[in-house]
C-alpha positions as CSV (number, residue, x, y, z in Angstrom):
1,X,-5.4,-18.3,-24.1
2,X,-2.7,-19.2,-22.0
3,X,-2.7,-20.8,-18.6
4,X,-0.6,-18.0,-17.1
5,X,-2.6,-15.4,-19.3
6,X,-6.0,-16.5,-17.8
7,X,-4.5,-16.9,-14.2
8,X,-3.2,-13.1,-14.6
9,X,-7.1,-12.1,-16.1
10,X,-8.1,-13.8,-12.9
11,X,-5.7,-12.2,-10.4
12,X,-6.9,-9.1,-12.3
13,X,-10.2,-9.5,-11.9
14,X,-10.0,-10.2,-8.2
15,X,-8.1,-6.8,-7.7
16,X,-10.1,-4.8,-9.2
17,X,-13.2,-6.3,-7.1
18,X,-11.2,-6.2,-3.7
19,X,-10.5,-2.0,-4.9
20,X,-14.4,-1.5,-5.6
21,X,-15.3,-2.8,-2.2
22,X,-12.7,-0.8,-0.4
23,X,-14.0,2.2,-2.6
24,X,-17.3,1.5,-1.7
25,X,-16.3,1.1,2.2
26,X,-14.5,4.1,2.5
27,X,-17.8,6.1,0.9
28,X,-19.9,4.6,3.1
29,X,-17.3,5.3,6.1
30,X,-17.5,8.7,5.2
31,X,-21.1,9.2,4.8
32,X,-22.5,7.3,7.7
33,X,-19.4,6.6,10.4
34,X,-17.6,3.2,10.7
35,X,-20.9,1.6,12.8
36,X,-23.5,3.5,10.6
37,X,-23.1,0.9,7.8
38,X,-23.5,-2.5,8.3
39,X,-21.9,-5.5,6.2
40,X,-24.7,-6.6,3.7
41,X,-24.8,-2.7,3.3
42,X,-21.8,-3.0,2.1
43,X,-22.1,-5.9,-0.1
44,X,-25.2,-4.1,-1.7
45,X,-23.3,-0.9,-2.4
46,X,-20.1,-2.8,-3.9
47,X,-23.0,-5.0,-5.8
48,X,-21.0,-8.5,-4.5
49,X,-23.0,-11.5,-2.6
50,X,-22.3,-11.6,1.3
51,X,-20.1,-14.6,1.0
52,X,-18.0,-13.2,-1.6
53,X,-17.5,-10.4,0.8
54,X,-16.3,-11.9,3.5
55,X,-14.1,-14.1,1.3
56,X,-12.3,-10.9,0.8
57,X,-12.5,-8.9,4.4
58,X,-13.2,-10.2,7.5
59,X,-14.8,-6.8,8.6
60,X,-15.8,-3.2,7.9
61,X,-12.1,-2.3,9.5
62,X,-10.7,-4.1,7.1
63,X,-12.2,-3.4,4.2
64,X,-11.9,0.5,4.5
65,X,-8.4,-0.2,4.7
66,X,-8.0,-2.5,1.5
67,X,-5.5,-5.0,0.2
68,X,-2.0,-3.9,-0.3
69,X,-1.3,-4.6,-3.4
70,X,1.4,-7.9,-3.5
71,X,4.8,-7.5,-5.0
72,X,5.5,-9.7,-8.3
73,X,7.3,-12.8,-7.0
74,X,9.8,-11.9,-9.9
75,X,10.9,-8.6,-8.0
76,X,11.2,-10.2,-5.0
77,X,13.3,-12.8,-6.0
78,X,15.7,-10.1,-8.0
79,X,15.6,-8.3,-4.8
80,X,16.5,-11.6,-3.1
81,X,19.8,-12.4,-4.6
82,X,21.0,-8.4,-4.2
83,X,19.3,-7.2,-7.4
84,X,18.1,-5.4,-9.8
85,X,20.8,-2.7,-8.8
86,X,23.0,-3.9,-6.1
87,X,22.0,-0.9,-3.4
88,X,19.6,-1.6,-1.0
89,X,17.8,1.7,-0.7
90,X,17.1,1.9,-4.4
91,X,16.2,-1.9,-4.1
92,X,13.4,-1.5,-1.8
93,X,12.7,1.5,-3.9
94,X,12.2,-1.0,-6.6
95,X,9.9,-2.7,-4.1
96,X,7.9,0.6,-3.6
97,X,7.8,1.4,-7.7
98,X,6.4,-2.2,-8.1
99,X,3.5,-1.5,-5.5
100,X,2.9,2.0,-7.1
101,X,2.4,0.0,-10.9
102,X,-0.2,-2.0,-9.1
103,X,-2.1,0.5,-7.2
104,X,-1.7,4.2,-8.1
105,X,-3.9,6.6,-6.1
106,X,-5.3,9.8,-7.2
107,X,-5.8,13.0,-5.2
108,X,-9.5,12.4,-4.3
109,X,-8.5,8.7,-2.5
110,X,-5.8,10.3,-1.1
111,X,-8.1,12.7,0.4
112,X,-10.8,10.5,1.3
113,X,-8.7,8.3,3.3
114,X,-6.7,10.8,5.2
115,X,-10.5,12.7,6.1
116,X,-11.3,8.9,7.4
117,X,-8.4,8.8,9.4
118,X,-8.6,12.1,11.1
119,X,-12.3,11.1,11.8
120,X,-12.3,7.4,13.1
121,X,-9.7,6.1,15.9
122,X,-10.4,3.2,15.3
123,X,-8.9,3.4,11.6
124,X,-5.8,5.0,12.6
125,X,-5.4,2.6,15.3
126,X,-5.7,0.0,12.5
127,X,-3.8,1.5,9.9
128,X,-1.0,1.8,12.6
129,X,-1.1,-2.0,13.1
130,X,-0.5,-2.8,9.3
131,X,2.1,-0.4,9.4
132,X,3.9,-2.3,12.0
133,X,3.3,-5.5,10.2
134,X,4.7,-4.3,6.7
135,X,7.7,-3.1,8.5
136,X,8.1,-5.9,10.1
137,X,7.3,-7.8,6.6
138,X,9.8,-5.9,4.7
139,X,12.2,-6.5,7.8
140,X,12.5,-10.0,7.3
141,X,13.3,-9.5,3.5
142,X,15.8,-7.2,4.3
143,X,17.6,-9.5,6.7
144,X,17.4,-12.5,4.2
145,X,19.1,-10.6,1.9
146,X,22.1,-8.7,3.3
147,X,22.8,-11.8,6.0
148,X,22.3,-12.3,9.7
149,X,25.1,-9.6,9.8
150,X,22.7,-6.9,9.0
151,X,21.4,-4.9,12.5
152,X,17.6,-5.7,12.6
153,X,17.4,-2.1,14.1
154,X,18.6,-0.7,11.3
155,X,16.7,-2.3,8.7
156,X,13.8,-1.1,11.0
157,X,15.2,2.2,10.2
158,X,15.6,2.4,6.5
159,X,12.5,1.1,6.2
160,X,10.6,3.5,8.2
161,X,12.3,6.5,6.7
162,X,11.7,5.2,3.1
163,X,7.6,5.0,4.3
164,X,8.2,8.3,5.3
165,X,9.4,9.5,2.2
166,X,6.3,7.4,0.9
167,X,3.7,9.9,2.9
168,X,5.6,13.0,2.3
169,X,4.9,12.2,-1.4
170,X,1.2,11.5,-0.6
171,X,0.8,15.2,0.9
172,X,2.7,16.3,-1.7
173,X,-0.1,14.9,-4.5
174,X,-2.4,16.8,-2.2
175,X,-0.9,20.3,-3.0
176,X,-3.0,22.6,-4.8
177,X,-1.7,22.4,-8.5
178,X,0.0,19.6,-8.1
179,X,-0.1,17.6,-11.2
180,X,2.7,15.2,-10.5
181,X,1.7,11.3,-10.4
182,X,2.6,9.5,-6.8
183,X,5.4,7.4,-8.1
184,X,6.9,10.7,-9.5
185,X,7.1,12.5,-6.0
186,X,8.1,9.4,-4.6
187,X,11.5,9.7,-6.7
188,X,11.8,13.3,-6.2
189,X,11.4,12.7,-2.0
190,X,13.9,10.1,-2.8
191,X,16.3,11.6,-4.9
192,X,16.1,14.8,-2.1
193,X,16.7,12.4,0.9
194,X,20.2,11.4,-0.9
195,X,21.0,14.7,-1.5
196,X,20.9,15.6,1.7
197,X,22.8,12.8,3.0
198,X,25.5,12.9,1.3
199,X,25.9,16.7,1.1
């Protein structure tokens, strides 16, 4: 096997134990409240030692939340030099397919997550921080592309309406008959948004 074929089984491996604690989090979030739980329970319920816990979260907080999944350094460096199609929305909409191949959620999680939010302040307060640290993220690589030229404001902007587009498509997957995968009412928000800017 391969160097870069074992490193990928490895980065594979290490996802899908970061998901499994984060599932097992969130259930236990759910069942007993954010302080109800402490961190060897969790451990125990995600069937990982203590130490390999902590080598992935620091805390319960953040292990509810989870990992966002990382972008292939290949897409970022076509994103980098103005690629893969020369637009910047559908650029960073290249961004957001890339994230959706890693980590595609299903109507349950969806649910789950938004019943955790709606129940624990603490988590939204959270979840807002990351927010604000992925657009800021994202900022940065939008500014390093287009040029010092390029408003900061306004990349702030574009960012946050295409992560708005992003949870319109989540309560969309929520919809009762809804049989449509996330990264396919991602494009349709997407392809709508256009429309109606350019009507």
């Amino acid at each position: 096997m391969s160097e870069s074929a074992t490193t990928s089984l490895r980065e594979q491996k290490r996802w899908e134990t970061s998901q499994r604690i984060t599932l097992c989090a969130q259930r236990l979030t759910d069942e007993h409240g954010l302080d109800g739980f402490t961190m060897d329970d969790l451990a125990g319920a995600a069937e990982v030692s203590r130490r390999t816990l902590f080598n992935y979260f620091p805390s319960k907080l953040d292990a509810v939340l989870g990992e966002h999944p990382e972008i292939p350094p290949a897409v970022l460096a076509t994103f980098h030099t103005g690629g893969p199609h020369g637009d910047l929305v559908e650029d960073l909409a290249e961004l957001a397919r890339a994230v959706l191949a890693v980590k595609q959620p299903d109507r349950g999680q969806v649910e789950l997550v938004r019943r955790l939010m709606s129940t624990n302040p603490r988590l939204l307060v959270a979840a807002h921080e990351r927010f604000e640290g992925i657009t800021e993220e994202f900022t940065e690589l939008v500014l390093e592309r287009e040029g010092a030229g390029f408003d900061r404001a306004r990349a702030r902007l574009l960012l946050r309406l295409l992560l708005a587009l992003f949870d319109t498509a989540l309560v969309e997957l929520l919809q009762e008959g809804e049989t449509r995968s996330l990264d396919e009412l991602f494009e349709v928000q997407l392809a709508t948004t256009r429309q109606l800017f350019t009507s």
